[in-house]
Backbone as numpy.savetxt, mean C-alpha at the origin, in Angstrom:
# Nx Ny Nz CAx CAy CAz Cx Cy Cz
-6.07 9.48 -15.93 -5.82 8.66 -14.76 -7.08 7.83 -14.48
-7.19 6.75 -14.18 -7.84 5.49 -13.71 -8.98 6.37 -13.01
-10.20 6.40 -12.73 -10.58 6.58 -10.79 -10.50 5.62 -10.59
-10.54 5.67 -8.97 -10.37 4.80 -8.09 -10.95 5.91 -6.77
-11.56 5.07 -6.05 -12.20 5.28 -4.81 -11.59 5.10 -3.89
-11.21 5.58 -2.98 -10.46 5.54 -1.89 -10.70 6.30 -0.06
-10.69 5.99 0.50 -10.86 6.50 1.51 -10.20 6.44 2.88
-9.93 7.60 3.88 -9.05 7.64 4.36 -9.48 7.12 5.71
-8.48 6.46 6.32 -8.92 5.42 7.22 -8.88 6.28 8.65
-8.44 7.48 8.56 -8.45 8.41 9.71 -9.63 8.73 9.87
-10.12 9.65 9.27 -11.84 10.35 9.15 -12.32 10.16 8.17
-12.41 9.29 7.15 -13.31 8.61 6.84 -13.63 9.57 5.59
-12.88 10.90 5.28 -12.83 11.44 3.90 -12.02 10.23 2.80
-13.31 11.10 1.60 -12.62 10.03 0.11 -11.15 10.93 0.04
-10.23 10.15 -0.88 -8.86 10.58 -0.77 -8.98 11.36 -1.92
-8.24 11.99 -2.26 -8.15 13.30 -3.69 -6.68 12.06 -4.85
-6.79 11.80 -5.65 -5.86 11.57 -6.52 -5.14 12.69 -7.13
-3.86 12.70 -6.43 -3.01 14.08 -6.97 -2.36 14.02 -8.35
-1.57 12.33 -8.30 -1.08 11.75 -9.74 -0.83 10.55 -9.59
-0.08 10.44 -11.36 0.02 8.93 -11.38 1.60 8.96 -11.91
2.17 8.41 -11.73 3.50 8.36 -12.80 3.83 7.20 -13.48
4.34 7.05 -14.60 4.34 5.99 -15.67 5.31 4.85 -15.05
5.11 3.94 -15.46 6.19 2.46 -15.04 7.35 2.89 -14.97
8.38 2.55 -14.39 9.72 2.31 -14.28 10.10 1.44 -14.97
11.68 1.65 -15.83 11.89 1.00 -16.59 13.62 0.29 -15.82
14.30 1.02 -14.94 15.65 -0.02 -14.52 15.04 0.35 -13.25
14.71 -0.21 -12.51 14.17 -0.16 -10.72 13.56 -1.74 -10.52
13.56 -1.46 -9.30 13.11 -2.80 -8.42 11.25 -2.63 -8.80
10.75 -1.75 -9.20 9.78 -1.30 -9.81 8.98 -2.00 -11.21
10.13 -1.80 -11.39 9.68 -2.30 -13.04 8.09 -2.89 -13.39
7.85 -1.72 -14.86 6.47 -1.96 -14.83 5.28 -1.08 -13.88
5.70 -0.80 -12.60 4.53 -0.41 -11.54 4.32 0.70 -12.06
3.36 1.26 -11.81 2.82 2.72 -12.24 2.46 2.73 -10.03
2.74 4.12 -10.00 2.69 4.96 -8.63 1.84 5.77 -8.41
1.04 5.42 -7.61 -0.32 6.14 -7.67 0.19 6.96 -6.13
-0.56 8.50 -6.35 -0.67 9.45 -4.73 -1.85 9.66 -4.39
-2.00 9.38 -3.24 -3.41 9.89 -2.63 -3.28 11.12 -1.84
-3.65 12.02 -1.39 -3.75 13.32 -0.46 -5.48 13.02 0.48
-4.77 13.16 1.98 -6.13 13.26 2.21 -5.75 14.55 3.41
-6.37 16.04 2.68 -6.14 17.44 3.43 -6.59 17.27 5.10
-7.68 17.11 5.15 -7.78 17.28 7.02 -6.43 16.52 7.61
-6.10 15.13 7.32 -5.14 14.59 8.30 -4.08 14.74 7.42
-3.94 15.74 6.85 -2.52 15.98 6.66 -1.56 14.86 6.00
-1.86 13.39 5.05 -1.54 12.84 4.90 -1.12 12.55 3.40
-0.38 12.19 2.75 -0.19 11.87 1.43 0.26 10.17 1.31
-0.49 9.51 0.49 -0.55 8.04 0.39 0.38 7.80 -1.02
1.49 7.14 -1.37 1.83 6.74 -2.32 1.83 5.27 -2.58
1.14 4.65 -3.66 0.89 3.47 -3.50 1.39 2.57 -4.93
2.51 2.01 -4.81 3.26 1.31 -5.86 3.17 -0.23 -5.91
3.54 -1.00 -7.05 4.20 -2.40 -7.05 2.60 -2.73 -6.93
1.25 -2.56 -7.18 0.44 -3.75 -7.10 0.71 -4.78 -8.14
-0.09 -5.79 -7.33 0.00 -7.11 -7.58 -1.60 -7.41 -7.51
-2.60 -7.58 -8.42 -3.40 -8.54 -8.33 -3.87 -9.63 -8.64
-4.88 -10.29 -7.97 -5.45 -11.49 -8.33 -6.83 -11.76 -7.99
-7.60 -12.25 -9.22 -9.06 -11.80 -9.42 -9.35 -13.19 -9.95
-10.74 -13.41 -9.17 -11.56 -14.26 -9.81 -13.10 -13.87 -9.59
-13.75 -14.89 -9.79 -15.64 -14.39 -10.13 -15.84 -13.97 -8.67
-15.14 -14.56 -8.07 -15.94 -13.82 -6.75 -15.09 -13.02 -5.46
-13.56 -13.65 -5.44 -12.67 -12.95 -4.50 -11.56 -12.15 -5.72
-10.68 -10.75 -4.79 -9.87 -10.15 -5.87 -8.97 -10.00 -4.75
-7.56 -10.28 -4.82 -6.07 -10.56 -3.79 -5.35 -8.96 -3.98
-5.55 -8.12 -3.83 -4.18 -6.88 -3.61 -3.10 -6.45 -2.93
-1.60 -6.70 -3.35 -1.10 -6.51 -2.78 -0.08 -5.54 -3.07
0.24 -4.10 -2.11 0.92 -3.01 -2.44 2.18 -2.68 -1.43
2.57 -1.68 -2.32 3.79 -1.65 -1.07 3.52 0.12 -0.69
3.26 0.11 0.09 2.19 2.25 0.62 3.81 2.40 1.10
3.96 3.82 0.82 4.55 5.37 1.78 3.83 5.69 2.23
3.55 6.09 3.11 2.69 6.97 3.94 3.73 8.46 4.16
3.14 9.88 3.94 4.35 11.07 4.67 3.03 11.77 5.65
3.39 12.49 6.58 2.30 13.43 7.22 3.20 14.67 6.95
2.40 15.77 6.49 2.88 17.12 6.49 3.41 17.57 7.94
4.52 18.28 7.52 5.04 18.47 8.41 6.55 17.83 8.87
6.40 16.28 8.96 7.38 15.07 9.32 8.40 15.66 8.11
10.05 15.63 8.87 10.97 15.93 8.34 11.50 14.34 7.11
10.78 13.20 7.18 11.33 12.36 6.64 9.74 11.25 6.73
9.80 10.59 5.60 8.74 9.69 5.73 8.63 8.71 6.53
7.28 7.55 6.65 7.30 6.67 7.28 7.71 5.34 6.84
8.29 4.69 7.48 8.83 3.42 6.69 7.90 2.72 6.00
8.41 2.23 4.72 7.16 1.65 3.84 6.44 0.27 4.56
5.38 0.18 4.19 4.95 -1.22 4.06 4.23 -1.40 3.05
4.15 -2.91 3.17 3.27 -4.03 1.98 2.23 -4.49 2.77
0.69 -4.26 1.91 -0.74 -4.32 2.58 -1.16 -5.58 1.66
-1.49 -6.35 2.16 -2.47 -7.12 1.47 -4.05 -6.90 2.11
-4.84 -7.04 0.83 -6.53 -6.60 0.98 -6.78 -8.11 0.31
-8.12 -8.28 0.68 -8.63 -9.84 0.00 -9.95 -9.17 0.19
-10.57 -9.18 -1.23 -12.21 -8.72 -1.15 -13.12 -9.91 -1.37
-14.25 -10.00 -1.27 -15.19 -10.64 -1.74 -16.66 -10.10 -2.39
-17.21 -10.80 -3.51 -17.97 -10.18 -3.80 -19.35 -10.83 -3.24
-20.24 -9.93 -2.37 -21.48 -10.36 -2.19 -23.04 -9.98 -2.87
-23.97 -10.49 -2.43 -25.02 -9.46 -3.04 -24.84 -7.97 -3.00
-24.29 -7.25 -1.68 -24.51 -6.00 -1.42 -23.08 -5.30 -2.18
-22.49 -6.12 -2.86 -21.16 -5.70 -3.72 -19.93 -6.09 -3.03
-18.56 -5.49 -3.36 -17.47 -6.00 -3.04 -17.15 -5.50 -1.15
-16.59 -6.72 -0.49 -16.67 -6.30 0.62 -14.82 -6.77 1.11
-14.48 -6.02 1.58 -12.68 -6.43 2.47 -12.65 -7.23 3.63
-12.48 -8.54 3.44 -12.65 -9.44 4.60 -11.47 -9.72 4.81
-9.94 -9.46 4.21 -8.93 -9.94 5.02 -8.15 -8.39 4.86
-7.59 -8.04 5.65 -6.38 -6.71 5.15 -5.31 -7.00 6.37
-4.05 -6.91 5.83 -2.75 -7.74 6.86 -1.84 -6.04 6.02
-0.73 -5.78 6.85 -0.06 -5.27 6.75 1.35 -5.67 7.61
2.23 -5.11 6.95 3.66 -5.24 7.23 4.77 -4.23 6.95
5.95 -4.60 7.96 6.77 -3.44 6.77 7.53 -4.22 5.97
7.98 -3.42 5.05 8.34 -4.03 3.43 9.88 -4.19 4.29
10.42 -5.08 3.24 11.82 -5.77 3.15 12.98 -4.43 3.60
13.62 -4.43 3.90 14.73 -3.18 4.20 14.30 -2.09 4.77
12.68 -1.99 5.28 12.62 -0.70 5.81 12.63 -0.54 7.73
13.64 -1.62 7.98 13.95 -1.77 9.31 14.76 -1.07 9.44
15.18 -0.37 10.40 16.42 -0.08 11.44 17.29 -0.76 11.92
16.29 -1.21 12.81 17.27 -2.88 13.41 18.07 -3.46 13.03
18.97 -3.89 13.72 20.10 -5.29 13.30 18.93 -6.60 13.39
19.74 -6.97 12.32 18.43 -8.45 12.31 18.87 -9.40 13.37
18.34 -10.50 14.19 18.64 -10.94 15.65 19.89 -12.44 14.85
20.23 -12.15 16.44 21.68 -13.37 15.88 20.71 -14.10 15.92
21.08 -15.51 14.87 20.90 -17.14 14.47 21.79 -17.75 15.16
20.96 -18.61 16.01 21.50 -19.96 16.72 22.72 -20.74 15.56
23.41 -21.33 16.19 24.80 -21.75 15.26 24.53 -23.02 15.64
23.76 -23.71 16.54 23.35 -24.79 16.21 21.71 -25.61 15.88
21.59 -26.14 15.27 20.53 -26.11 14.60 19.48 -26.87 15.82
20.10 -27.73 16.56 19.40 -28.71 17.23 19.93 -29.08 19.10
């Protein structure tokens, strides 16, 4: 498995890499390899699929789609898609943009009526 550094945005422990699982071959997936994070004090397990990057000499674009579960919770949390935007400075790579959302279908909601007239 890769390392990768990670850290948990609750208390500030590095995350434990539990596994990885190989690409998907018929899924909306396809290709992604699924990375888990565990971080024991907050009770949390991170699953992090579908990246997407984009790298150049000095900025690198990531964008994932996280599970989040907390031990305990009878059912997970609805997914979202994080985008990170790093930059590299003298003092090394630094995260100057991070946006989050929830991913496509993981609403509840009825989506809101559309005006039937445009104008």
């Amino acid at each position: 498995m890769k390392q990768r550094k990670l850290f948990c945005t609750g208390c500030g422990n590095l995350l434990v890499a539990t596994s990885e699982s190989a690409p998907h071959r018929d899924s909306d997936t396809a290709g992604s390899v699924t990375y888990t994070f565990e971080c024991a004090p907050c009770q949390l397990r991170f699953q992090v699929a579908q990246q997407v990057t984009l790298a150049g000499m000095m900025v690198v674009v990531h964008s994932v789609h996280e599970i989040i579960t907390v031990v305990g919770e009878k059912r997970p949390r609805p997914a979202v898609v994080a985008t990170n935007v790093y930059l590299r400075t003298a003092a090394g790579w630094r995260m100057i943009v991070h946006h989050t959302s929830p991913a496509p279908g993981a609403s509840s909601d009825p989506p809101p009526e559309v005006p039937k007239i445009l104008h």
